[in-house]
N, C-alpha and C positions, 0 to 999 in steps of 0.2 A: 823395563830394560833388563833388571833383572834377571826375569821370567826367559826372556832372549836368551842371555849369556847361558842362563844352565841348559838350555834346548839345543844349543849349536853345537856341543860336543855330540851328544846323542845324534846330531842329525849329521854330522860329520862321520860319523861311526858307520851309520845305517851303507850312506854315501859310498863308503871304502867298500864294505861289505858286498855293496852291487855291483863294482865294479872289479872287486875282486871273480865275481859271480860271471861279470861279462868275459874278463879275459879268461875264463877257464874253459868257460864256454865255448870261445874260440880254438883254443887250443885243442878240447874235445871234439870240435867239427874236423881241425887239420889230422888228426889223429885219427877217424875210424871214416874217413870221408872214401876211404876202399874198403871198408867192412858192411856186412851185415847177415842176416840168417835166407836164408834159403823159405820157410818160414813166413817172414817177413815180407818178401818179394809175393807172398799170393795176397795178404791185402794191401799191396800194389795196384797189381795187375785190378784187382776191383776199383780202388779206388781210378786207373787208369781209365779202366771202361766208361767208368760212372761220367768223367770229364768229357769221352767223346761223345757222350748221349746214347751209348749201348741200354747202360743201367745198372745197376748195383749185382752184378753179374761177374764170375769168372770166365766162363765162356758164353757167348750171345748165344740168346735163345735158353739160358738156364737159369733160373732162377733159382741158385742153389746155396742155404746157409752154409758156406763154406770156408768160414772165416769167425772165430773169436772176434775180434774186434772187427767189427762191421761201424762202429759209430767212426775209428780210427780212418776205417775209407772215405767214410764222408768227407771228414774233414780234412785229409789229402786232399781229395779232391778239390774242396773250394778251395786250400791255399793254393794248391796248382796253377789251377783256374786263376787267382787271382797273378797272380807270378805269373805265367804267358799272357794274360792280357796287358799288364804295366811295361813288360818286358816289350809286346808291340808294339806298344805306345811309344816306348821310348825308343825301340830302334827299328821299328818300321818294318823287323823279319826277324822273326827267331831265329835265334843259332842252332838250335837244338830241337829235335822232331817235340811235337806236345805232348804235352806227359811225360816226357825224360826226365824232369826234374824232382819226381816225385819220393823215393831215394835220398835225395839230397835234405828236403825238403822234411820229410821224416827225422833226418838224422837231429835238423835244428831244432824241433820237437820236442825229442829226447835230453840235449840238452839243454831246453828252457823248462823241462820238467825237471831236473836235475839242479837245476837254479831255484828252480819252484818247492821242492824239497827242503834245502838250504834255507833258503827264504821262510818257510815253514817253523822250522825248528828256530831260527832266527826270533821269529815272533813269538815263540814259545816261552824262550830265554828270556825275552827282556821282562814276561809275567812274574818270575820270578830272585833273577838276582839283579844286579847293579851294570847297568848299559856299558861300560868300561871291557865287566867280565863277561858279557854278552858275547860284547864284540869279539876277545881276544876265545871264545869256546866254540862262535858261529864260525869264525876266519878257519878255525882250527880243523873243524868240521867238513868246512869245503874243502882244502887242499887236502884232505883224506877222501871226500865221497867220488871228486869227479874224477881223479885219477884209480880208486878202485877196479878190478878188474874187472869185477862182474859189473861195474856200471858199463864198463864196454861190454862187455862180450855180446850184448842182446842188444848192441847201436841200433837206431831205427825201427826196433820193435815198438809196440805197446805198450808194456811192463812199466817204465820210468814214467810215462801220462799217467796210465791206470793207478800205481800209487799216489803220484802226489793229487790229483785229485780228491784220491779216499783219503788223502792225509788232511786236504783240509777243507774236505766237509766236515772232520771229524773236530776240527780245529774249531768250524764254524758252530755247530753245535754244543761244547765243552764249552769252549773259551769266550766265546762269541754272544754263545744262546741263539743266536739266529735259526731258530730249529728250522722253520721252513725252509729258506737258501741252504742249507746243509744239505734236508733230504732232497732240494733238487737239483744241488750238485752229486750226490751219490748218484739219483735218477740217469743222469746225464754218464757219469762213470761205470754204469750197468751197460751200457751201450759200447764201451770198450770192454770189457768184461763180465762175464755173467756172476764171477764170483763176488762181487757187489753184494748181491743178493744175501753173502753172507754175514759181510760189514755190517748191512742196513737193520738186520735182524739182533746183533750185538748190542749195536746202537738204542735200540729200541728196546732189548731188554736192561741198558743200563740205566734207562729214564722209565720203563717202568718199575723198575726197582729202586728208585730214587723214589720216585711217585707214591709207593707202599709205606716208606721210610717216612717221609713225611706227612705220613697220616691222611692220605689221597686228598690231599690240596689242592687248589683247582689250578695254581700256578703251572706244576710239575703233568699234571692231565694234560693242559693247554697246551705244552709244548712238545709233548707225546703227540698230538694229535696232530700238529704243524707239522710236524717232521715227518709223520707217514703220509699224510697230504702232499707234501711238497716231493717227496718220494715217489707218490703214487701217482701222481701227475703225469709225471717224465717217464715213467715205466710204462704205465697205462699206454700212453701214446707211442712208447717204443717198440713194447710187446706186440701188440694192433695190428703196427705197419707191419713187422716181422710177420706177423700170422697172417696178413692179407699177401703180401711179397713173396715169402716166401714159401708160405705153407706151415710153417710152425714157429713156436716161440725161443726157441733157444737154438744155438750151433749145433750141426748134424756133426760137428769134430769130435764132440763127445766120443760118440759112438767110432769114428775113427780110432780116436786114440785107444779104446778100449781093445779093438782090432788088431793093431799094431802088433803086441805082444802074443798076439797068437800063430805070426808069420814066424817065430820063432829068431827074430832078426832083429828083434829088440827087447829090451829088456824091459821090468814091468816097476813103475814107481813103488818104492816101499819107505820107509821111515828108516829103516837102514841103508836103502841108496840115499835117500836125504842128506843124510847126518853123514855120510861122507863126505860127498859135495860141498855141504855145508861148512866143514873142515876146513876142505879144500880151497873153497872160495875167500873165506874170510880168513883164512889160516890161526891157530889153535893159539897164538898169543892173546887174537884180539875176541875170538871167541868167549877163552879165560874172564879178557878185560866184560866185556857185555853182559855175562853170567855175572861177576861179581860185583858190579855195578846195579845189574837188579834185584840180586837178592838181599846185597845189603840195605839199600834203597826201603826194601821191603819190610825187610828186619827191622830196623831203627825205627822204622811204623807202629809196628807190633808192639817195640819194647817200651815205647813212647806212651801206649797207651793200655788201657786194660780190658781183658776179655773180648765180648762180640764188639764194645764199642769202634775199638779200633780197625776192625772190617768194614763196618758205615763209615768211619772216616774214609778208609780210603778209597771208597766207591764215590763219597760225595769230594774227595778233594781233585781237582781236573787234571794236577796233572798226572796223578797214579791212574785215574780214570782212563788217560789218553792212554798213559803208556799199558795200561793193562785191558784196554778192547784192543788196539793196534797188535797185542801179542796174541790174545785170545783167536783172531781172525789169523793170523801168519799160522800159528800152530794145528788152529783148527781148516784152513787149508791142507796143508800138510796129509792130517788124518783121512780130510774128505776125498785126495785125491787118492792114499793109497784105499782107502776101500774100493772105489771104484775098477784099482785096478789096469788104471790107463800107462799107457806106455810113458819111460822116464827121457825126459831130453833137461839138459844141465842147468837151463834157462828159469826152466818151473822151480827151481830155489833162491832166484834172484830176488826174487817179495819180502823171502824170509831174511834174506842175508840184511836187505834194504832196511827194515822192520826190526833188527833187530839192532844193528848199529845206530839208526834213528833213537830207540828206546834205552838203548843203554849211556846215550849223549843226555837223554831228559831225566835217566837215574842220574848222570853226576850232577846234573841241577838241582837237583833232589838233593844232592847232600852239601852239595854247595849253598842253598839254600839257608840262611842260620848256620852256617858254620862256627860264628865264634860262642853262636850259643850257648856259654858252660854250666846251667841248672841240672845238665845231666851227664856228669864227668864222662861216665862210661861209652856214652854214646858220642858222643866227642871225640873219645878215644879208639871204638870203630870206625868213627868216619877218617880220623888220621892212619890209622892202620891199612885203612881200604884205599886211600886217594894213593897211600908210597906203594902200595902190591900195584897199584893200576899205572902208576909211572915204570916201576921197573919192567910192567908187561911190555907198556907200549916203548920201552930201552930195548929191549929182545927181539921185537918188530921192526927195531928204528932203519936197519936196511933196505927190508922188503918194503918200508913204508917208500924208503927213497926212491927205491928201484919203479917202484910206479908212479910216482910224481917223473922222473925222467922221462919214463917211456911216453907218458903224456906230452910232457914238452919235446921230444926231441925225435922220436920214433912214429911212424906208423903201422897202423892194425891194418890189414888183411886179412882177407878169405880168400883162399884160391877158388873153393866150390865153386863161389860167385859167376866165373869165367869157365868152368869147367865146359861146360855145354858149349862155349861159344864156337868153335870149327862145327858144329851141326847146326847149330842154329845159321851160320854163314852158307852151309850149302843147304838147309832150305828155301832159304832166302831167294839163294841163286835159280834154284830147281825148281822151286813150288814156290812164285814171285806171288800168285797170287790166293795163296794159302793153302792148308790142308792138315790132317788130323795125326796125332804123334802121342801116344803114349810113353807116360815117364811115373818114375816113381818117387820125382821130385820136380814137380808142378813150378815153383814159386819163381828164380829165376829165369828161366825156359822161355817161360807164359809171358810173363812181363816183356822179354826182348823181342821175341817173337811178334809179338801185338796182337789185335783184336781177329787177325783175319785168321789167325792158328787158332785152330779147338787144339787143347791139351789137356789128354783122359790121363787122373791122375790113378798112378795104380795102388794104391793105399787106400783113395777113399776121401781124401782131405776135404776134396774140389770137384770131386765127378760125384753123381745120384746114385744110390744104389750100391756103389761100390763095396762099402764099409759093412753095409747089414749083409751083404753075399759073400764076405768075408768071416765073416761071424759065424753064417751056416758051414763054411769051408765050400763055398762054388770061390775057387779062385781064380779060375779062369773068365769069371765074370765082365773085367773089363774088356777083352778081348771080344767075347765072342755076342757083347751087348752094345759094344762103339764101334768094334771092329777098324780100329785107328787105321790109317796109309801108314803110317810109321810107329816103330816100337824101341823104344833106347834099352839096350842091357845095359846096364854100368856094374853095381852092385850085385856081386853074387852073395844067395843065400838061400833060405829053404824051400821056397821058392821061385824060380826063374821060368819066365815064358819060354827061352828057345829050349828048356827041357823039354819042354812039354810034345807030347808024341802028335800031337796034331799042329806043330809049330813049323817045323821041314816043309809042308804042304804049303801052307799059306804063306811064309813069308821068307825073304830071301835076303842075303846081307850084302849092305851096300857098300858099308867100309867099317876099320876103325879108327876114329879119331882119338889123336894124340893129344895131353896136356899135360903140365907139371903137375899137376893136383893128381890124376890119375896114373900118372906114373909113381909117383911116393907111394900112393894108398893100394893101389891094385897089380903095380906092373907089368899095367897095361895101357891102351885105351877104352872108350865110351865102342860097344859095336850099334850101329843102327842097322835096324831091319828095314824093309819095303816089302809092301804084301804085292803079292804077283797077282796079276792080273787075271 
């Protein structure tokens, strides 16, 4: 009976916390339920395909890795799939054409990853300090994560899946020892992401260097060996299908993105666009707060103990282990992307921002942790110095904090992009009822509304074959004169544009321009569509 009464507070705790988790959730679907990236909309349109039995295809008849997260389509697709079939069961006729929901569908997604996150660090907490403080640092956690911006800005993407995943395989592994379930939940989040690939490798050199430490013990072997098994399982089978499907094992977007940057129309990821961004996103109180939370964190380690000792401790204590492969992988993103050299879009820093507010929540545990511990005055005395700079930071924030807690409860997000195309997409509809081919230089929404019976030659490269590597050579005239689309959309002028082009007068002819508030703010104008003359 006992045993009862002390459990029910804690489980009462847990209780609040989910459903603090549920209502934010909600609020975050009413909030960006008009938002999403343009982006996003191409693994849509895949997953759309996939549902009407095309196949895991942007345009039928192409089997083209044209999507990062291709695992993200699948699983659209079967919740679609499963959501129109219940849906006819219960009312005997959809409301809504099949596959509309997909969108939607994503959005909730995002926010049960965003919960899954929470939940995460949740369970983290309670390893550490007193269920009461748990509660009152998880609570605290959530009504800062889900209202953050950049957790909107990327609604419906992959990003919010693809980490909490890696958070807690990472969880399952550390905390858990489940080394197999760990590596084949990574396995499974390679398939949203390829940069997996570089968690899994973190991962693995932190248990083989545990493994060394302990004097190559067969424990620490055994469960080295689970985790690349259970990793290499899901990959194995993933890689496979991808190389029999598609022709190769990883995303042809790579090479996209590295393209990008040479149309002179976009700008090229570095460590200093980063660190702006990164500013920007998380703005420079709470930045402060994260930095000074993990160094001290780190410190108070160091000073705790002596020489190399205190490096093995904290490779072997789990939660510096978590928080420092979770950073090792943000950072070292980061660096793998600017070498590469790929084009920057805002979105590719939301891991880090996520990664690093997560890690700096599991540093205050860290010193929360034995706080009244006083066998070491001094260090006592850092951790009280650090916790009042970390309140006064987050008293400096305490607006901006509110101002996004509001806009969550009471505003919504939009994208005009989103819409931007729609008066063209209406008169193909009208025009070409029963399909026809339309070059754009922004595939993702277009394609989706359009549907299956529209080819849409993406002029970047993203989503069409070939594009990207002939852009690389500088044949830019590649998509033109290799799909030879019925239609051509200008929208965006830049260093390149088809109707410059001195063989563009001949073949193709302007049908109109359409008008939209999106392209009136941005350009001061409309979208022009071409039609190739006959």
């Amino acid at each position: 009976m006992n045993h009862f009464n002390m459990k029910l507070p804690s489980q009462l705790m847990s209780l609040i916390i989910f459903l603090l988790i549920a209502v934010l959730a909600c609020f975050y679907i009413r909030y960006n339920s008009l938002y999403g990236l343009d982006d996003s909309y191409i693994t849509y349109r895949y997953a759309q395909n996939l549902e009407f039995g095309i196949g895991l295809v942007f345009n039928e008849g192409e089997r083209y890795f044209g999507s990062t997260a291709m695992g993200m389509a699948i699983l659209l697709a079967g919740l679609s799939w499963i959501v129109d079939g219940l849906s006819t069961l219960w009312l005997g006729q959809l409301p809504w054409p099949r596959g509309d929901q997909i969108p939607l569908i994503a959005h909730w997604v995002s926010a049960i990853s965003i919960g899954a996150i929470v939940i995460l660090a949740y369970r983290i907490v309670l390893h550490h300090i007193a269920p009461h403080w748990a509660f009152l640092v998880s609570s605290a956690f959530a009504l800062y994560l889900f209202p953050a911006e950049y957790m909107s800005a990327a609604a419906g993407h992959e990003t919010y899946l693809f980490l909490a995943f890696l958070g807690w395989s990472g969880y399952l592994l550390i905390y858990k020892e489940y080394s197999f379930w760990a590596g084949t939940l990574l396995g499974i989040t390679t398939t949203f992401r390829p940069d997996s690939l570089l968690y899994t490798v973190i991962l693995a050199a932190w248990l083989f260097l545990l493994w060394i430490h302990s004097g190559f013990t067969e424990s620490y072997r055994h469960r080295l060996i689970l985790f690349l098994v259970g990793y290499g399982l899901i990959s194995f089978l993933w890689f496979g299908f991808c190389g029999i499907y598609f022709g190769q094992i990883f995303p042809e977007t790579l090479i996209a993105k590295r393209a990008q940057p040479l149309l002179g129309d976009f700008k090229s990821f570095t460590i200093k666009a980063t660190s702006r961004e990164l500013m920007q996103r998380l703005r420079w109180p709470i930045v402060m707060v994260v930095a000074l939370l993990i160094f001290s964190s780190l410190l108070i380690h160091i000073l705790s103990r002596k020489g190399l000792r205190a490096w093995w401790d904290l490779l072997g204590n789990r939660l510096t282990a978590f928080i420092g492969c979770l950073l090792v992988f943000g950072f070292g993103q980061v660096i793998f992307y600017s070498l590469l050299n790929v084009s920057f879009w805002f979105w590719y820093v939301f891991p880090l921002c996520i990664i690093l507010v997560l890690c700096g929540l599991l540093a205050l545990v860290d010193l929360l942790e034995g706080f009244r511990d006083k066998v070491m005055p001094t260090l006592f005395k850092i951790k009280v110095l650090v916790l009042v700079a970390v309140v006064s930071l987050i008293f400096i924030n305490l607006n901006a904090l509110r101002y996004d807690l509001h806009q969550l409860l009471v505003e919504r997000n939009m994208n005009l992009q989103l819409t931007s195309y729609d008066p063209i997409i209406d008169y193909l509809k009208v025009h070409e009822p029963n399909g026809t081919s339309i070059a754009t230089a922004e595939p993702g929404a277009l394609g989706f509304k359009l549907g299956s019976r529209y080819r849409t030659v993406d002029e970047l490269g993203l989503t069409s074959p070939g594009v990207a590597k002939n852009i690389m050579t500088g044949n830019l005239d590649y998509p033109f004169t290799a799909y030879a689309p019925a239609y051509i959309i200008v929208s965006w002028p830049g260093k390149y544009s088809p109707h410059e082009r001195p063989w563009f007068s001949n073949a193709y002819g302007l049908v109109g321009e359409f008008t939209h508030p999106y392209w009136d703010f941005h350009l001061k104008r409309g979208a022009y569509l071409y039609k190739r003359k006959s």
